[in-house]
Each structure stands twice: as C-alpha cells, then as structure tokens.
N, C-alpha and C positions, 0 to 999 in steps of 0.2 A: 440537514438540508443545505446545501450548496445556492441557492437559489434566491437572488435577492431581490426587492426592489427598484424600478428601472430597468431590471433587465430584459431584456429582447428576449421571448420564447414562442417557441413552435407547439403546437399540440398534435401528439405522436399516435393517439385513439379515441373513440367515443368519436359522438356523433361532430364534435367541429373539429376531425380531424384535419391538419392542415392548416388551421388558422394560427396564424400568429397577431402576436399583440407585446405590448408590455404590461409587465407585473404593475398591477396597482397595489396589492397588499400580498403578505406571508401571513399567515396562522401555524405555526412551528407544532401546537399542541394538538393539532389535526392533521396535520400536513397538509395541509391544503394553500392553493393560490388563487386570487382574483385576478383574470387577464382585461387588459381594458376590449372592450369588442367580442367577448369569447362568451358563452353560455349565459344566453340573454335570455330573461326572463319577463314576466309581463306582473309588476306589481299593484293590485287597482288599492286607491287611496280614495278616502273618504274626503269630503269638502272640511277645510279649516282657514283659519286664517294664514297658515303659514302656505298654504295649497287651495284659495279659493275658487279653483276651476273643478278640483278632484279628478277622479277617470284610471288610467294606465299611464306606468310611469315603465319604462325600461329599466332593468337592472341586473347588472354581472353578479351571478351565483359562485361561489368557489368551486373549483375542481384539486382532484387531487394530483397531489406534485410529481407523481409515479406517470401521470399522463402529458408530462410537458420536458420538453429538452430546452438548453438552451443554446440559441443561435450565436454562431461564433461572430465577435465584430471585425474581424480580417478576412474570413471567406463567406458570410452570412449562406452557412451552410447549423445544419445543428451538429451538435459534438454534447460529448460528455464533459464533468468539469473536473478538476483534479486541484489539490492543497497542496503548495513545494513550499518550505525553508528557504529565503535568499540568504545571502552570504553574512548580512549584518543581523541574520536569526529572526527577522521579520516572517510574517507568515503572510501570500497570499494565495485567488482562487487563479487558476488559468484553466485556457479551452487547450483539452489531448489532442485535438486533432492538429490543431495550429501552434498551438503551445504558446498564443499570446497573453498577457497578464490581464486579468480580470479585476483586480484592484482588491487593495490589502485588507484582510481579515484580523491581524492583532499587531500589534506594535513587536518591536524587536525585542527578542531577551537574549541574555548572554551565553544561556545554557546551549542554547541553536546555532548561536553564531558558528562558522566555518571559518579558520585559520586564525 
C-alpha cells in the first residue's frame, strides 16, 4: 500500500463518496485507512472519571484503502501513485499524473544507483 500518513485523499466510493481528508492512521494488515472527517460514527460512553459527562462521542471508522485515491499536491486533482529509483538508487512514491515526488520510501543502495 502506497498510502501514507498525512497524506491528502479523496474517497472514490461508498457512502462519503467525494470527501476528502487526511490520513490519520494505515492498518497495512487490513488494508484499511482512518481519514480525519470521513465515516463518522456515534460512540455512546459510559460516565468515568476520565469522561464524567458520558453520552456520544464522534469517531472515524476505517475504510478500505481500495476506496480512497490520493490527491495530487501540484494539481489537487486524484491520481494514482507510482515507486521510480532516483539516480543515487534512492527509492521514492510520486503522483502519475503529474509525476511530482511524494517523498522518499528507502535510503539509497548501490545496487539501483544509475551510472
């Protein structure tokens, strides 16, 4: 999953089609994302000390990652995301459509480097 944290996404289906938000968490083992604002749900909590009003509490559900694109930051449009080798054998993500860099996924190795 291409999809990280902080990132800016759109949701592509389901019912908050169209909403965007940023990623607050990845679940990699689910695939799923928590978007801040997106599939809100109504938690009711009991009286405690840590909560001594109790009642309904809002709270984002995950969705799955298959229903969310992510928004390009050069034409905040959604695009797909794509993994390119730089020159010094660095790996990062960047957006297809625009082909700007997404910020680096693994340090450089020697084996990748180019020339």
């Amino acid at each position: 999953m291409l999809i990280r944290e902080n990132d800016e996404v759109i949701v592509i289906t389901g019912e908050n089609r169209g909403a965007k938000g940023k990623v607050l968490r990845v679940n990699r083992d689910a695939n799923t994302v928590v978007i801040e604002g997106v599939n809100k749900v109504y938690k009711h909590v009991k009286r405690s000390a840590k909560n001594p009003q109790g009642g309904r509490l809002h709270k984002e559900m995950p969705i799955a990652a298959s229903n969310v694109m992510l928004l390009c930051p050069e034409t905040k449009k959604r695009t797909r995301v794509g993994v390119r080798y730089l020159k010094d054998g660095s790996k990062e993500r960047f957006a297809k459509k625009s082909g700007v860099s997404l910020g680096s996924i693994s340090p450089a190795k020697k084996r990748y480097a180019q020339g």
